[in-house]
N, CA and C atoms as an extended XYZ file, in Angstrom:
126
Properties=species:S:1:pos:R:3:atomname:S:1:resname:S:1:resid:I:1 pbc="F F F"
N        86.219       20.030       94.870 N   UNK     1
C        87.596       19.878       95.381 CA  UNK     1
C        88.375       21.169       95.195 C   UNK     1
N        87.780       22.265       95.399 N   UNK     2
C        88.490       23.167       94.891 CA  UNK     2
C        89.442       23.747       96.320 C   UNK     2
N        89.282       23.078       97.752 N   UNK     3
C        90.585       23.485       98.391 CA  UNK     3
C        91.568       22.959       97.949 C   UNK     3
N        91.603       22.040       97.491 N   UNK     4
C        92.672       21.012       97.096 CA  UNK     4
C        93.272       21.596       95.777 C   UNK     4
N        92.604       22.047       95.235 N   UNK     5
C        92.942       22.714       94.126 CA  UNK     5
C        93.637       24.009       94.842 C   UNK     5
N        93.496       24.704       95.780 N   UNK     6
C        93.825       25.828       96.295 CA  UNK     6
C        95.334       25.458       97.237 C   UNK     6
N        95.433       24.302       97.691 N   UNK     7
C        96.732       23.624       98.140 CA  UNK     7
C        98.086       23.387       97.742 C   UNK     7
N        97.320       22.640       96.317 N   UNK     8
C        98.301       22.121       95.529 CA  UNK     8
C        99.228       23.305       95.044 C   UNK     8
N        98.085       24.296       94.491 N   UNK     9
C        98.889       25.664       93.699 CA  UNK     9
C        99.719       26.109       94.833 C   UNK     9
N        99.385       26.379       96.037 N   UNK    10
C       100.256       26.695       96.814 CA  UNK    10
C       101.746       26.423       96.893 C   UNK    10
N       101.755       24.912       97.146 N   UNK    11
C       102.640       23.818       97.374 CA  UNK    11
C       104.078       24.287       96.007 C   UNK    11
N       103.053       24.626       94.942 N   UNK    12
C       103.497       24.508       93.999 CA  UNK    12
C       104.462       25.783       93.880 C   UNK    12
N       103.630       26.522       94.539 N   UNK    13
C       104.271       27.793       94.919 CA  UNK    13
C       105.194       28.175       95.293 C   UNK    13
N       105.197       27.183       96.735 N   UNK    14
C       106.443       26.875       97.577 CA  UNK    14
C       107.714       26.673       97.134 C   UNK    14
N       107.440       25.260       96.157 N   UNK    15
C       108.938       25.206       95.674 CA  UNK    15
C       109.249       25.629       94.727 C   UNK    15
N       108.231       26.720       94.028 N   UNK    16
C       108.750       27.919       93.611 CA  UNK    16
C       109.838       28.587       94.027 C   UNK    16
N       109.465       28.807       95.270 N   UNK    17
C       110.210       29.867       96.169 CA  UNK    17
C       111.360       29.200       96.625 C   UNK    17
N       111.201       28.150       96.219 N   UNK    18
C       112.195       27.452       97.273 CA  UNK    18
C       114.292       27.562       96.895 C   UNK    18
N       114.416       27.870       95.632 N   UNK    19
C       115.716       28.531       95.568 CA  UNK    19
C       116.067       29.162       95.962 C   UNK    19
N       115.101       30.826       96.224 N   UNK    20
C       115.067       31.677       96.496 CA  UNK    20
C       115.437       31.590       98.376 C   UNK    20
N       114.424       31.856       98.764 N   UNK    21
C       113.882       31.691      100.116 CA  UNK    21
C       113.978       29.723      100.827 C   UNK    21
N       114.761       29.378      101.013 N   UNK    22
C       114.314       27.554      101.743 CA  UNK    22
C       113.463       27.941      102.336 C   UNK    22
N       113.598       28.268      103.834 N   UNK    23
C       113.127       27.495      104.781 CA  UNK    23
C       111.830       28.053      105.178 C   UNK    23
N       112.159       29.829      104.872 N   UNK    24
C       111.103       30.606      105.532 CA  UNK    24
C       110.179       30.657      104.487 C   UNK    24
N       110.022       30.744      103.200 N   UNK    25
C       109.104       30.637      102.596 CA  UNK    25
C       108.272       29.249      102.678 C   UNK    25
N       108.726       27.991      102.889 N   UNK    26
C       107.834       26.559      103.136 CA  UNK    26
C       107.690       26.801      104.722 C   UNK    26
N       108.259       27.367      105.258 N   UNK    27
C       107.723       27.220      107.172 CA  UNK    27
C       106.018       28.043      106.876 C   UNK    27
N       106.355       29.274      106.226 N   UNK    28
C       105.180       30.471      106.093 CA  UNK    28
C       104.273       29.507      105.246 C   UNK    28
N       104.383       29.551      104.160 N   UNK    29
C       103.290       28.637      103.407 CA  UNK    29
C       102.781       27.473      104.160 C   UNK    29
N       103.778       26.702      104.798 N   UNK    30
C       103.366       25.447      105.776 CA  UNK    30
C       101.996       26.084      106.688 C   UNK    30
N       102.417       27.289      107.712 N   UNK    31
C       101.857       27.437      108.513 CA  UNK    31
C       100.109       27.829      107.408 C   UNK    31
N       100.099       28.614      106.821 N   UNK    32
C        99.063       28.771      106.188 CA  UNK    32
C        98.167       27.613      105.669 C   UNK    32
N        98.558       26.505      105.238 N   UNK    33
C        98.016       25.848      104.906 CA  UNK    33
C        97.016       25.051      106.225 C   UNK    33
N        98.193       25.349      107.431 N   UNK    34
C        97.497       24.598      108.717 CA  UNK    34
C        96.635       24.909      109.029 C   UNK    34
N        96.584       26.527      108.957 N   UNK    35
C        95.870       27.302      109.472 CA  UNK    35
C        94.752       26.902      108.168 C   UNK    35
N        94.594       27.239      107.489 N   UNK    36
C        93.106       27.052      106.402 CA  UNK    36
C        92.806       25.618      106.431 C   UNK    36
N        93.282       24.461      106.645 N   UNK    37
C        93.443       22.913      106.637 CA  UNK    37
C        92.423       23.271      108.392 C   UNK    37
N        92.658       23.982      109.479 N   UNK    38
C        91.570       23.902      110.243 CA  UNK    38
C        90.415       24.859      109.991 C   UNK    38
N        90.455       25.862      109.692 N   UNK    39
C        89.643       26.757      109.296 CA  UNK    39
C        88.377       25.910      108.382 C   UNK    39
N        88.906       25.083      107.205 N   UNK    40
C        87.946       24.191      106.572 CA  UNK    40
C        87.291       22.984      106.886 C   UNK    40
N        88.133       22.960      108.364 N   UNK    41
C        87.295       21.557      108.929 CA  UNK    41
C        86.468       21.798      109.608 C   UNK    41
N        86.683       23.263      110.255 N   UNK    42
C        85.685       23.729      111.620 CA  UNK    42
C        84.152       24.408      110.743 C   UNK    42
């Protein structure tokens, strides 16, 4: 499970950022995750 493990930290990341930066830091991280979320299915 280690994408999931690679997600979560992300996520976690996010609302890290998220005082900082709202929208554009979770839109950017969002998109990344989509992008590797197909990358790992294909």
């Amino acid at each position: 499970h280690h994408d999931d493990a690679e997600r979560v930290l992300e996520i976690v990341l996010a609302s890290l950022d998220e005082p900082r930066k709202p929208k554009p830091g979770l839109t950017r991280i969002r998109r990344n995750l989509y992008r590797r979320g197909i990358l790992s299915r294909s």
